[in-house]
N, CA, C and O atoms as CSV, one atom per row, in Angstrom:
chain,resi,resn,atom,element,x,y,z
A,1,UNK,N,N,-27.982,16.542,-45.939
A,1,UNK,CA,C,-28.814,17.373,-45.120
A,1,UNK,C,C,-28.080,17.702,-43.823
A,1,UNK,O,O,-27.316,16.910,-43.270
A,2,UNK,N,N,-28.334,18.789,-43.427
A,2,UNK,CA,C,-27.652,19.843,-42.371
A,2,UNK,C,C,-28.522,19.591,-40.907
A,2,UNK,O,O,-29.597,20.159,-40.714
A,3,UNK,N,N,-27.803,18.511,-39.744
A,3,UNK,CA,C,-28.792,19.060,-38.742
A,3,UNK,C,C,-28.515,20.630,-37.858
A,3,UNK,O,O,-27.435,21.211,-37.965
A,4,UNK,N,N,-29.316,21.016,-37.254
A,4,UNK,CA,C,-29.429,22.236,-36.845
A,4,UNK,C,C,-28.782,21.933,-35.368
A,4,UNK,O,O,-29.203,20.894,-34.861
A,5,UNK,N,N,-27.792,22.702,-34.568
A,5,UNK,CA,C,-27.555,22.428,-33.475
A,5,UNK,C,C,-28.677,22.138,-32.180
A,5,UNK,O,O,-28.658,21.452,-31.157
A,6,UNK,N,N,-29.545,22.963,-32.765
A,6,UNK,CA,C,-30.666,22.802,-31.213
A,6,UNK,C,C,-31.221,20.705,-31.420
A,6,UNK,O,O,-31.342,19.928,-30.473
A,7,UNK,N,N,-31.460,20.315,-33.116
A,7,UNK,CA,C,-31.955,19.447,-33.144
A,7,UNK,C,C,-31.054,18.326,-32.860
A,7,UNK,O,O,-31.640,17.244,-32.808
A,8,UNK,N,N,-29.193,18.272,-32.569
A,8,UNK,CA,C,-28.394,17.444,-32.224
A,8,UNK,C,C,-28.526,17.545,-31.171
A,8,UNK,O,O,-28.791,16.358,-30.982
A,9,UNK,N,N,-28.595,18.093,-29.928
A,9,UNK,CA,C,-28.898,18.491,-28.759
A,9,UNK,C,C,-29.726,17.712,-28.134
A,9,UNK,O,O,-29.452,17.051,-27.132
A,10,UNK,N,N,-30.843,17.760,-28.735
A,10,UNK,CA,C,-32.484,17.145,-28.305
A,10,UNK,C,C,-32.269,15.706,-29.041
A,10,UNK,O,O,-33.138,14.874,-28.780
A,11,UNK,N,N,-31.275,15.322,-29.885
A,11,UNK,CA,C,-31.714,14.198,-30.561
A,11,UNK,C,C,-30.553,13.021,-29.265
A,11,UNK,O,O,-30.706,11.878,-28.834
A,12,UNK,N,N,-29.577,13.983,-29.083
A,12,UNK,CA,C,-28.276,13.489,-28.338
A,12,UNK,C,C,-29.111,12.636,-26.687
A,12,UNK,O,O,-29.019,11.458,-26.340
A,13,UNK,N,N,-30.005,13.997,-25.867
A,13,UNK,CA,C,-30.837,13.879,-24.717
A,13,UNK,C,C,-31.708,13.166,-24.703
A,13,UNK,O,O,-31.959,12.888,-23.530
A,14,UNK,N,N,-32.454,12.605,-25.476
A,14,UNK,CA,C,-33.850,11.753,-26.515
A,14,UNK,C,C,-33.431,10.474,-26.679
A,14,UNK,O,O,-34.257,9.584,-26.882
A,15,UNK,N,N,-31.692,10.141,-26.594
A,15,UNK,CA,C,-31.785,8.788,-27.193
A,15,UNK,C,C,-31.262,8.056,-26.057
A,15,UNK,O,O,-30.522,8.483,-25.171
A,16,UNK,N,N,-31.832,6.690,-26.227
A,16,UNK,CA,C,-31.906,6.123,-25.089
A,16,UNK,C,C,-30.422,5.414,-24.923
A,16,UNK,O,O,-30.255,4.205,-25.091
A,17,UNK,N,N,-29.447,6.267,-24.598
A,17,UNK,CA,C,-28.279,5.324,-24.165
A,17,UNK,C,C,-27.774,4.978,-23.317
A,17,UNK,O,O,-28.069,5.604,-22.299
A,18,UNK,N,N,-26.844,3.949,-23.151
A,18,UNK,CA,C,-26.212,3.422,-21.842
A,18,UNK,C,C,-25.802,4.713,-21.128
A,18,UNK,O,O,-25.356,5.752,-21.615
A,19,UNK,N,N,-26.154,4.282,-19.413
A,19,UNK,CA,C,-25.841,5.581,-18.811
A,19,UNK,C,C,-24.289,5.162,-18.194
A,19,UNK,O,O,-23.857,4.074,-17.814
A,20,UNK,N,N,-23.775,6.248,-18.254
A,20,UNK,CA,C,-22.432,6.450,-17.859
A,20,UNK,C,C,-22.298,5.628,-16.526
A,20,UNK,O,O,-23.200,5.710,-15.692
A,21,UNK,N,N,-20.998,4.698,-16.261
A,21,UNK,CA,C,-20.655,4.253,-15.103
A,21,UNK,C,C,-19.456,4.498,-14.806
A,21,UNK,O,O,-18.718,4.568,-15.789
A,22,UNK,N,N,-18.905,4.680,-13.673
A,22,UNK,CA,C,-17.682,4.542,-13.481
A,22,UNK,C,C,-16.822,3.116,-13.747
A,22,UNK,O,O,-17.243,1.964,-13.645
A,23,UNK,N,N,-15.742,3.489,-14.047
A,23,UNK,CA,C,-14.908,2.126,-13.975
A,23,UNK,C,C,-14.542,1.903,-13.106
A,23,UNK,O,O,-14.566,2.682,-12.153
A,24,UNK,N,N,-14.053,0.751,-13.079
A,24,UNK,CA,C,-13.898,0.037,-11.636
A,24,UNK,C,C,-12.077,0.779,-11.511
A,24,UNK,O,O,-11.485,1.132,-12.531
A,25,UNK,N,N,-11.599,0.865,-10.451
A,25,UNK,CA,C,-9.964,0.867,-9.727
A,25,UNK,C,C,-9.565,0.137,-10.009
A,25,UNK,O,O,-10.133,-0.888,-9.631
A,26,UNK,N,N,-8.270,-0.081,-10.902
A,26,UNK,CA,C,-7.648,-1.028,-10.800
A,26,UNK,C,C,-6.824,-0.666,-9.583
A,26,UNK,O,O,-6.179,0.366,-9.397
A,27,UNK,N,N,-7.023,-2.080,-8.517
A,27,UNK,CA,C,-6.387,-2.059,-7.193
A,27,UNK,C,C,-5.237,-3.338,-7.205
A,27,UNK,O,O,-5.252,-4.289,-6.423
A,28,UNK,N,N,-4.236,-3.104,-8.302
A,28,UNK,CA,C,-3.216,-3.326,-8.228
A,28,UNK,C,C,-2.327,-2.704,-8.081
A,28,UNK,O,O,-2.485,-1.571,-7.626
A,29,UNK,N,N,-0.927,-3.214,-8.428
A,29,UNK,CA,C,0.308,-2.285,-7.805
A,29,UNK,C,C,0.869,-2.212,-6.382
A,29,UNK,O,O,0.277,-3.167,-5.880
A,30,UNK,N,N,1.501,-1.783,-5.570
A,30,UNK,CA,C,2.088,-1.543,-4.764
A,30,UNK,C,C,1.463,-0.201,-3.833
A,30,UNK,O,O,1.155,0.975,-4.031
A,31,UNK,N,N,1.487,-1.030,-2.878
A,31,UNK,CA,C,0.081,-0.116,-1.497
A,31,UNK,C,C,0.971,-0.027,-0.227
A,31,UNK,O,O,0.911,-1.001,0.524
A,32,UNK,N,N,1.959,1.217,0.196
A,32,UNK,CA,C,2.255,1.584,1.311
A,32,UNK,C,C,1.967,1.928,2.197
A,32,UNK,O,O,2.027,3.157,2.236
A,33,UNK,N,N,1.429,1.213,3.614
A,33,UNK,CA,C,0.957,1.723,4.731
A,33,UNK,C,C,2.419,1.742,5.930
A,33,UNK,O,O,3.296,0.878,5.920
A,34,UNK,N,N,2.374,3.109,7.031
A,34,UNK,CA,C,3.070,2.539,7.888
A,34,UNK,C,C,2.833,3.027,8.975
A,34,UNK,O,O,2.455,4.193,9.093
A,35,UNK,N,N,3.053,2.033,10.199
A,35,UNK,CA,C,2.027,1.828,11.327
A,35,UNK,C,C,2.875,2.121,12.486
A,35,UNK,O,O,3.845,1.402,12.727
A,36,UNK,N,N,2.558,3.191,13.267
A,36,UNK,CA,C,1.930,3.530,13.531
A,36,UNK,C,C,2.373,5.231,12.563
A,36,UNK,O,O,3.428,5.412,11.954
A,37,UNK,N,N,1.412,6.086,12.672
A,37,UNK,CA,C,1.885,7.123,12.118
A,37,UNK,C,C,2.595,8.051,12.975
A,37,UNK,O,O,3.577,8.610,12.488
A,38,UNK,N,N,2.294,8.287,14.065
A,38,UNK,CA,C,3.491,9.171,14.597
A,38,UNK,C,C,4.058,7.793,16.159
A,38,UNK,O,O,3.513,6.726,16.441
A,39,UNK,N,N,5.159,8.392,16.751
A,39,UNK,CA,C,5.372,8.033,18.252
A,39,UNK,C,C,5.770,9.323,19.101
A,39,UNK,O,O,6.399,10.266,18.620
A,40,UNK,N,N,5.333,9.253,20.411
A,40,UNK,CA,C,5.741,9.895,21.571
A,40,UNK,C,C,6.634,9.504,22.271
A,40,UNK,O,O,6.135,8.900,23.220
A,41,UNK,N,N,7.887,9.521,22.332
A,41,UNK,CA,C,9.376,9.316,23.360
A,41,UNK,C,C,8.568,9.782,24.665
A,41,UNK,O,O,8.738,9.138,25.700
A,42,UNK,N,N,7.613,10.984,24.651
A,42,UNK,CA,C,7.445,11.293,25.956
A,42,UNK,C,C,9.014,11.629,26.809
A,42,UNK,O,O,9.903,11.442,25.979
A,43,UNK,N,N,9.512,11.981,27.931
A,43,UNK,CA,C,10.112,12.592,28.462
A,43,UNK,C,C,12.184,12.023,28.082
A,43,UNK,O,O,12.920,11.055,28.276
A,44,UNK,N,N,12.233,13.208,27.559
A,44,UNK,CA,C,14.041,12.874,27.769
A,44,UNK,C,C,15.188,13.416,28.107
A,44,UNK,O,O,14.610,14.415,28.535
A,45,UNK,N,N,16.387,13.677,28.317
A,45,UNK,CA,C,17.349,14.047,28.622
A,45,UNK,C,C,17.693,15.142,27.195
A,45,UNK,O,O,16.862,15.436,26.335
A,46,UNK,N,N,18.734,15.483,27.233
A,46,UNK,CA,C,19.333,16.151,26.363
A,46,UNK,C,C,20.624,14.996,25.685
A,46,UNK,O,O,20.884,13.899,26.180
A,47,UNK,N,N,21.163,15.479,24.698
A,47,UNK,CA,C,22.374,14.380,24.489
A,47,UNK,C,C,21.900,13.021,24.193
A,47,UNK,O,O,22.593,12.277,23.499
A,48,UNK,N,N,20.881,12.681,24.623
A,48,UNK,CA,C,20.544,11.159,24.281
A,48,UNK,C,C,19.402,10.750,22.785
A,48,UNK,O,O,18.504,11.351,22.196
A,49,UNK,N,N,20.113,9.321,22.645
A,49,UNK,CA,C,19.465,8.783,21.380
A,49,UNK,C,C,18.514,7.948,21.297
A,49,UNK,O,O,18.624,6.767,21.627
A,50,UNK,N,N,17.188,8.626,20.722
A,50,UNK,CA,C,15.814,7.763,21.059
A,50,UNK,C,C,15.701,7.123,20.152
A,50,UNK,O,O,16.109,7.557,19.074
A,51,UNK,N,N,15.233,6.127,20.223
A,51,UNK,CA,C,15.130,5.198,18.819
A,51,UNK,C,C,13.552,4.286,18.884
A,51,UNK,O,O,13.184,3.671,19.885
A,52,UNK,N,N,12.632,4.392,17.365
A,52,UNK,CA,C,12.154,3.689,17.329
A,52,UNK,C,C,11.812,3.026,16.292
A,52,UNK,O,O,11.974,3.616,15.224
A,53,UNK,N,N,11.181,1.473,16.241
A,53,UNK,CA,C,10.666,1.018,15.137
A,53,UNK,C,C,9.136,0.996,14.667
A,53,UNK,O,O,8.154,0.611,15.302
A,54,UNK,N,N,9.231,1.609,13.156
A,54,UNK,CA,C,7.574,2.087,12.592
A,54,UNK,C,C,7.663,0.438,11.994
A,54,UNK,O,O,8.616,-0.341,11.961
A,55,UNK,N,N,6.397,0.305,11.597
A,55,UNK,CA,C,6.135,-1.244,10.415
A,55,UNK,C,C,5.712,-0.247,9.091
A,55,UNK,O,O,4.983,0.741,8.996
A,56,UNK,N,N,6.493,-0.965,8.181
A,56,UNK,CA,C,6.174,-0.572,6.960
A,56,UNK,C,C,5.668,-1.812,6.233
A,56,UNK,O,O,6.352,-2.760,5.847
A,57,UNK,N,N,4.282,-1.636,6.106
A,57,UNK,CA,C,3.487,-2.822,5.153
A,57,UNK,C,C,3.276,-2.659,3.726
A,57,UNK,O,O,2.975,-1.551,3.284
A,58,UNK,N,N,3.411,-3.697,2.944
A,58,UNK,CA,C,3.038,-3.733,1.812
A,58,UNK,C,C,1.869,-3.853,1.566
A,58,UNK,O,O,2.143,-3.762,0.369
A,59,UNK,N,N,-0.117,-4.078,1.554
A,59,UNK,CA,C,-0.775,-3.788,1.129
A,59,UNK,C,C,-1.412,-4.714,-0.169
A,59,UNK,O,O,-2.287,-5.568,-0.309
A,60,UNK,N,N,-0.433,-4.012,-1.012
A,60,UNK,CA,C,-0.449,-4.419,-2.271
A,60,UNK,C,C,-0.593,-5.518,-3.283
A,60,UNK,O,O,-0.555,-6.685,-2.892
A,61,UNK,N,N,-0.737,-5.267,-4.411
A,61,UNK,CA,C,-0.342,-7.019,-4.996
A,61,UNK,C,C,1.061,-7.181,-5.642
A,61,UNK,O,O,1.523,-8.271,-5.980
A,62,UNK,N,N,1.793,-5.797,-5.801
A,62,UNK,CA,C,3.372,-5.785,-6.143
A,62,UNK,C,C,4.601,-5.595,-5.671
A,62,UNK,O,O,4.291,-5.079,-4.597
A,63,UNK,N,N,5.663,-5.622,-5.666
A,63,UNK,CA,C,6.308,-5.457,-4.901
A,63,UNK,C,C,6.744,-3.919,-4.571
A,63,UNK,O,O,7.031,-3.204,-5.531
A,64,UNK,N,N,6.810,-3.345,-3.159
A,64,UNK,CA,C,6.959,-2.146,-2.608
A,64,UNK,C,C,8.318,-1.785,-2.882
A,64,UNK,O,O,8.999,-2.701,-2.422
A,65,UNK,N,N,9.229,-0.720,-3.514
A,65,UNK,CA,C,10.530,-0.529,-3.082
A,65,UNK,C,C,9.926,0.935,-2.542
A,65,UNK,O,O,8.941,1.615,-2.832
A,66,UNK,N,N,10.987,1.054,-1.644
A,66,UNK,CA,C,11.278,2.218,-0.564
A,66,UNK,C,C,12.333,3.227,-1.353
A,66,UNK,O,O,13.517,2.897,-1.428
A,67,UNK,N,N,11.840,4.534,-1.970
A,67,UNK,CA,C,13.310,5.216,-2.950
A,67,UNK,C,C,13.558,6.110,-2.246
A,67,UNK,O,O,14.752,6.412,-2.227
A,68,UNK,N,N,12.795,6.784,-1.528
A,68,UNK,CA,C,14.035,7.706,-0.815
A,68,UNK,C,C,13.134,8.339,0.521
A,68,UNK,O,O,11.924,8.554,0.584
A,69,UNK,N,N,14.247,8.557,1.596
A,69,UNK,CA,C,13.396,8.916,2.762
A,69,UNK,C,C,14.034,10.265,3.145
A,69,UNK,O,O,15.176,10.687,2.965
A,70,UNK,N,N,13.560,10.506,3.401
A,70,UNK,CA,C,13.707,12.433,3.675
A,70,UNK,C,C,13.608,12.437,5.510
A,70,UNK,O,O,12.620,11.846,5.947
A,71,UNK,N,N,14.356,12.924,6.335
A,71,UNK,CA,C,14.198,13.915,7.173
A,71,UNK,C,C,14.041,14.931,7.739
A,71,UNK,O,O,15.083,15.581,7.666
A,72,UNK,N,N,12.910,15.694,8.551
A,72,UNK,CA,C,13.105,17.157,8.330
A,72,UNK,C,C,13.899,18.140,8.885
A,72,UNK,O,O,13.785,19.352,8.700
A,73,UNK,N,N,15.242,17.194,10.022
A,73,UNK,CA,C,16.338,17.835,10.477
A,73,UNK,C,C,17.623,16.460,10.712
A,73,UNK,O,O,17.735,15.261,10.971
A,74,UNK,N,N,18.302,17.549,10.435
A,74,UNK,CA,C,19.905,16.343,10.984
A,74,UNK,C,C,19.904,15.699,11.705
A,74,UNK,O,O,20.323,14.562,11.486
A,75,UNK,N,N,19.396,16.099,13.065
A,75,UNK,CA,C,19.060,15.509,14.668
A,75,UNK,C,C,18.115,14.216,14.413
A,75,UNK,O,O,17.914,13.339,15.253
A,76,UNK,N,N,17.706,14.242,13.429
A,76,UNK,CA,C,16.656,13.049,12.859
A,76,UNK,C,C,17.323,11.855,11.603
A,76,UNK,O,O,17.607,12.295,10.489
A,77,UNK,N,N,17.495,10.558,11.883
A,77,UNK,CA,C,17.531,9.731,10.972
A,77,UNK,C,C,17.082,8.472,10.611
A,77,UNK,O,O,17.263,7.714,11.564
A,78,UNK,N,N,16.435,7.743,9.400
A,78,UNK,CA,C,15.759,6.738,8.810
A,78,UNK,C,C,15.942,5.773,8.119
A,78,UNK,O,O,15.710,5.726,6.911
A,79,UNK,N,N,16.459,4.723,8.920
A,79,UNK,CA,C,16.750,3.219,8.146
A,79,UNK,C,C,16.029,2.378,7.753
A,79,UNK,O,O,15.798,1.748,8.785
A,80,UNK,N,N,15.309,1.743,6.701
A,80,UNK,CA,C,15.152,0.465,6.426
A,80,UNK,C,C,15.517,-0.387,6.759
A,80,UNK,O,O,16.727,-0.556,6.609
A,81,UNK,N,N,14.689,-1.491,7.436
A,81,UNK,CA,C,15.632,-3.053,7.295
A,81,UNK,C,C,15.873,-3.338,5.976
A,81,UNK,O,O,16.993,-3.730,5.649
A,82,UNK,N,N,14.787,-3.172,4.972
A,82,UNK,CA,C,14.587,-3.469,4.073
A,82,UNK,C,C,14.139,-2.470,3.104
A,82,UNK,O,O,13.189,-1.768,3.450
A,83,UNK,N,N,14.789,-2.235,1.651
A,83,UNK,CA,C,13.993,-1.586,0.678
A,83,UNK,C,C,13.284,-1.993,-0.487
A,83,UNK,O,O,12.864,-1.321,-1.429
A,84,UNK,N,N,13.224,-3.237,-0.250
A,84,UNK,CA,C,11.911,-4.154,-0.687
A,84,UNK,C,C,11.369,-5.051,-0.555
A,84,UNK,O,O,11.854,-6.178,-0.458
A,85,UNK,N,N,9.364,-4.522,-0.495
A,85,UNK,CA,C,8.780,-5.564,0.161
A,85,UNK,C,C,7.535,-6.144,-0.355
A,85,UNK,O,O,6.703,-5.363,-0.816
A,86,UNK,N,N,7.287,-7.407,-0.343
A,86,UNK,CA,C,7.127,-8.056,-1.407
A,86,UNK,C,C,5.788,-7.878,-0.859
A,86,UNK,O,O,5.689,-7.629,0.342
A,87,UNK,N,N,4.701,-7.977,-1.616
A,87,UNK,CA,C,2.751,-8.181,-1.315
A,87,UNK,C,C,2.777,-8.683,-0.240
A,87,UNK,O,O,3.581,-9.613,-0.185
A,88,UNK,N,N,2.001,-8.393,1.088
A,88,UNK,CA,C,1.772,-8.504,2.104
A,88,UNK,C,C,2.742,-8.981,3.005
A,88,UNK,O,O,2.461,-9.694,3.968
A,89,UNK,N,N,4.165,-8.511,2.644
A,89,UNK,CA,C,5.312,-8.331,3.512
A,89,UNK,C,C,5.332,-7.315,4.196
A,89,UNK,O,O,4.606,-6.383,3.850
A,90,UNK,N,N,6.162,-7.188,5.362
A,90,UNK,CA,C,6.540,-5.608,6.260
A,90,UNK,C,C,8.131,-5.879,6.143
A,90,UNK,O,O,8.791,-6.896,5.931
A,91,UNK,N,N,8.488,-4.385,6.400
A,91,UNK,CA,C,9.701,-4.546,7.204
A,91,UNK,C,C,9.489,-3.327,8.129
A,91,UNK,O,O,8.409,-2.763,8.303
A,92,UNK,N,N,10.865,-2.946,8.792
A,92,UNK,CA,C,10.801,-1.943,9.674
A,92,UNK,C,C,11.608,-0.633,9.201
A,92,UNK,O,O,12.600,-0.696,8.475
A,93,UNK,N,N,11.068,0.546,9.697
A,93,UNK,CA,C,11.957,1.381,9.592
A,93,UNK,C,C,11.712,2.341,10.910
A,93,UNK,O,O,10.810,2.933,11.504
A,94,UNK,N,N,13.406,2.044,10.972
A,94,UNK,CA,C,14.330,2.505,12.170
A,94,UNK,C,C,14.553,4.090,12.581
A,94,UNK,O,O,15.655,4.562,12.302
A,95,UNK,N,N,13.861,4.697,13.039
A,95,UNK,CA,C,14.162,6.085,13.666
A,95,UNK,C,C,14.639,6.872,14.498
A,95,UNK,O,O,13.864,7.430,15.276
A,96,UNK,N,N,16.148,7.151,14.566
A,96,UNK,CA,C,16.310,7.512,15.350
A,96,UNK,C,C,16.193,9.491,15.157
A,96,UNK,O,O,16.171,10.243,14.183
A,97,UNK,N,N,16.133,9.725,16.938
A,97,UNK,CA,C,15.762,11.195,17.300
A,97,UNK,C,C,17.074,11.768,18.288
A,97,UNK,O,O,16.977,11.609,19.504
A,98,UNK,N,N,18.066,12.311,17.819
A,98,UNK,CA,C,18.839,12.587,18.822
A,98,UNK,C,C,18.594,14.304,19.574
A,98,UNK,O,O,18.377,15.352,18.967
A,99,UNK,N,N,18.734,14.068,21.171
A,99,UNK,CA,C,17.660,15.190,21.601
A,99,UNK,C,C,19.079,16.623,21.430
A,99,UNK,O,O,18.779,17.801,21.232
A,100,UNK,N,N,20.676,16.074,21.580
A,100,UNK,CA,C,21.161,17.487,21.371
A,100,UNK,C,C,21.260,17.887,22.609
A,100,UNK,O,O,21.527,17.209,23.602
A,101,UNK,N,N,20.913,19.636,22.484
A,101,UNK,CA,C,20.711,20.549,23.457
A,101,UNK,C,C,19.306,20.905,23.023
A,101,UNK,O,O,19.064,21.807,23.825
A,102,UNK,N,N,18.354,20.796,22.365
A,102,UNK,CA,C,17.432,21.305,22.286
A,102,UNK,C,C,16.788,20.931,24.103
A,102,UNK,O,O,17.097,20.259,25.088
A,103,UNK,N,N,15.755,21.876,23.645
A,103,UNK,CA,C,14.946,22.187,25.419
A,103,UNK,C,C,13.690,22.052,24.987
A,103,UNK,O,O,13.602,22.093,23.760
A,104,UNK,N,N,12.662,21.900,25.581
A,104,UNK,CA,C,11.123,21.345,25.546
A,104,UNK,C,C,10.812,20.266,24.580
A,104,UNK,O,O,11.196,19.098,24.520
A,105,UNK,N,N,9.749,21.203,23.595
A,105,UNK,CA,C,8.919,19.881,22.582
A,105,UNK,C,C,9.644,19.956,21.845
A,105,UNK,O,O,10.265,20.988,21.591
A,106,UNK,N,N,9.782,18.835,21.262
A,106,UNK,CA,C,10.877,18.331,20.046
A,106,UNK,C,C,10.034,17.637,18.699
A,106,UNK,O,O,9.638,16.500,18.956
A,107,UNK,N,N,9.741,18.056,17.512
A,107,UNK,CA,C,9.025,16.941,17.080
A,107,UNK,C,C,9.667,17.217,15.167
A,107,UNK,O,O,10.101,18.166,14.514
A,108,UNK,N,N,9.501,16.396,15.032
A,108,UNK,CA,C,10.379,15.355,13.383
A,108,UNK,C,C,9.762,14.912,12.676
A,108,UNK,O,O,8.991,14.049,13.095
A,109,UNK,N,N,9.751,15.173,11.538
A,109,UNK,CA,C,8.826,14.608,10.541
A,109,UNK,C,C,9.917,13.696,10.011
A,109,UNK,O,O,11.080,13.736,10.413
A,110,UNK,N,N,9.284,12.552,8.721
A,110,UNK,CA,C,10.303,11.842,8.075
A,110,UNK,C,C,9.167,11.300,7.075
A,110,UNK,O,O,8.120,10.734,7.388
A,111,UNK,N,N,9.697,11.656,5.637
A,111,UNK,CA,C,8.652,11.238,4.783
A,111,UNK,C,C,9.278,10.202,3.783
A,111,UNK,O,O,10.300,10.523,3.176
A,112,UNK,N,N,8.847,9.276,3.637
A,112,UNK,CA,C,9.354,7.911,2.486
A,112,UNK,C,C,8.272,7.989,1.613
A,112,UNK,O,O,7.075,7.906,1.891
A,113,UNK,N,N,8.899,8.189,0.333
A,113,UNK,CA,C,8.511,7.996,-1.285
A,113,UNK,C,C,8.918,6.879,-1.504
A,113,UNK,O,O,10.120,6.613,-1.491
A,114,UNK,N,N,7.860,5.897,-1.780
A,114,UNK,CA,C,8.008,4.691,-2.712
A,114,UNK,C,C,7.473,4.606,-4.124
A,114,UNK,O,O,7.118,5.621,-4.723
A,115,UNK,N,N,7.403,3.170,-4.758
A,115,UNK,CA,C,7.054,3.020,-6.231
A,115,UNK,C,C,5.286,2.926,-5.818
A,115,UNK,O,O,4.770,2.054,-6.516
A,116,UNK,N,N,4.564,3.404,-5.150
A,116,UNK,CA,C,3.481,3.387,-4.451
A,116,UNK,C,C,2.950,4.384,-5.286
A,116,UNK,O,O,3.831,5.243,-5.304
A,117,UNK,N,N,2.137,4.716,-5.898
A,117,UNK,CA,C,2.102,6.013,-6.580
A,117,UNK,C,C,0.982,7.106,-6.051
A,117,UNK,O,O,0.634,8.166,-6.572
A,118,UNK,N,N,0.606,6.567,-5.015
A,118,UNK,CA,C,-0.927,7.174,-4.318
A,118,UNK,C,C,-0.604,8.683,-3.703
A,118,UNK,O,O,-1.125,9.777,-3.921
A,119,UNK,N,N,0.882,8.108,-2.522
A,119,UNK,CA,C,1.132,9.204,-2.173
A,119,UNK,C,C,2.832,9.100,-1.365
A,119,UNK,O,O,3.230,7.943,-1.229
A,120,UNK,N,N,3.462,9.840,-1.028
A,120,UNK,CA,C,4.408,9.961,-0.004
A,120,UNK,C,C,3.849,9.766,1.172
A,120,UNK,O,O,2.872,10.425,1.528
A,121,UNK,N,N,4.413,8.820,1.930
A,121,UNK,CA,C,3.911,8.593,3.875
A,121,UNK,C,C,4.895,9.788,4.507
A,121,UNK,O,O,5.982,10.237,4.143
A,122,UNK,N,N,4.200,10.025,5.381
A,122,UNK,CA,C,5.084,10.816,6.479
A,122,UNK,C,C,4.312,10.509,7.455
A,122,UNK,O,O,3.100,10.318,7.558
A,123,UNK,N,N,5.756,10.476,8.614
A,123,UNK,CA,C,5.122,9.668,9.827
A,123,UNK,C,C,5.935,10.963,11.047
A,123,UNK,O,O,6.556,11.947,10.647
A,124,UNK,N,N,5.766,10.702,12.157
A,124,UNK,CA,C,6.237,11.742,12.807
A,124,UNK,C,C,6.913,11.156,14.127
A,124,UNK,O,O,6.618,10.082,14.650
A,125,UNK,N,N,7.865,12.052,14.561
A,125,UNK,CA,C,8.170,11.670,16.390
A,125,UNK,C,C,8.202,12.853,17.249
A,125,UNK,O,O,7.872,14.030,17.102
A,126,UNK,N,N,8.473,12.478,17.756
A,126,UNK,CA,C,8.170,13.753,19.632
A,126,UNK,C,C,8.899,13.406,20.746
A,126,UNK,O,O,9.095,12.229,21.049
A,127,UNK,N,N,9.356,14.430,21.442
A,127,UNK,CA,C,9.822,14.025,22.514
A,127,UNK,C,C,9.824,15.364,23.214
A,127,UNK,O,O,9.972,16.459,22.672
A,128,UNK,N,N,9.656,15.143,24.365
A,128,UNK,CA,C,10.018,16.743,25.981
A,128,UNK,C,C,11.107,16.336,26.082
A,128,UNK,O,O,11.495,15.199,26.352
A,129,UNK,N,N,11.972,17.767,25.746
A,129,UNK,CA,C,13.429,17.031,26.058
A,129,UNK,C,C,13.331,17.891,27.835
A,129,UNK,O,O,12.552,18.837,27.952
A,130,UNK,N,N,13.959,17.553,28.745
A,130,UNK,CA,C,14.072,18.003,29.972
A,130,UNK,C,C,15.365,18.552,30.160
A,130,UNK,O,O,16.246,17.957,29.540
A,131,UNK,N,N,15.811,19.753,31.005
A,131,UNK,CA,C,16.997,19.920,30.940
A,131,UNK,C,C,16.947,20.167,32.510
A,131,UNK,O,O,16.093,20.791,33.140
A,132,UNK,N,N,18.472,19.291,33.142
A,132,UNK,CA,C,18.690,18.972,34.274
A,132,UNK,C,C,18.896,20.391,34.936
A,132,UNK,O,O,19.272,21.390,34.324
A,133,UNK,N,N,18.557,20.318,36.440
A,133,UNK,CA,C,18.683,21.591,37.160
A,133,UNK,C,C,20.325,21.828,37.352
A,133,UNK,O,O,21.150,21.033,36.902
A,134,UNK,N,N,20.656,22.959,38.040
A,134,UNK,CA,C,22.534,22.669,37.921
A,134,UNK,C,C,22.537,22.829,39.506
A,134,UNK,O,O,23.591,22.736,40.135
């Protein structure tokens, strides 16, 4: 015997079944946070090399590796102490901003892809570069 579509429909809506739940997250794996997200150098010279240290935390319940960090100019570069960090380890990563000749606001992105799979961090810096009177 043939049911009729309207009567699978009504028989499907009619029956009393478990209602849909979400599943739970699995909140394992490897969880990259890094703190602070941007810094302000606030006021600098020209020619000179600003440097600072971000914390890069692990989060997670696995171990973090760090695969590749991107800068969004030359004048900008990003060290690891470390490129792996174990469940609720940190390490640091090292930024330096060199100001050049550039003149006023200065600002740098730098984004690190890890085995984190949530997302890419990008963190940022800044600086007024000042240029001396003659």
């Amino acid at each position: 015997m043939r049911l009729s579509p309207v009567f699978a429909v009504a028989a499907l809506l009619l029956s009393p079944a478990e209602p849909l739940r979400a599943q739970p997250s699995k909140g394992g794996g490897p969880r990259m946070e890094i703190e602070p997200s941007q810094h302000d150098f606030g006021p600098a010279r020209q020619d000179q090399k600003l440097v600072y240290d971000f914390v890069v935390k692990n989060t997670g319940t696995e171990d973090l590796t760090l695969l590749r960090i991107a800068t969004s100019c030359g004048c900008t570069a990003a060290l690891p102490a470390e490129r792996l960090v174990p469940p609720g380890g940190s390490t640091t990563l090292q930024v330096t901003l060199e100001t050049r000749k550039y003149k006023g606001v200065l600002e740098r992105s730098i984004s690190v892809a890890s085995n984190d799979r949530r997302r890419v961090a990008t963190v940022r810096v800044k600086a007024f570069v000042e240029v001396p009177e003659p």
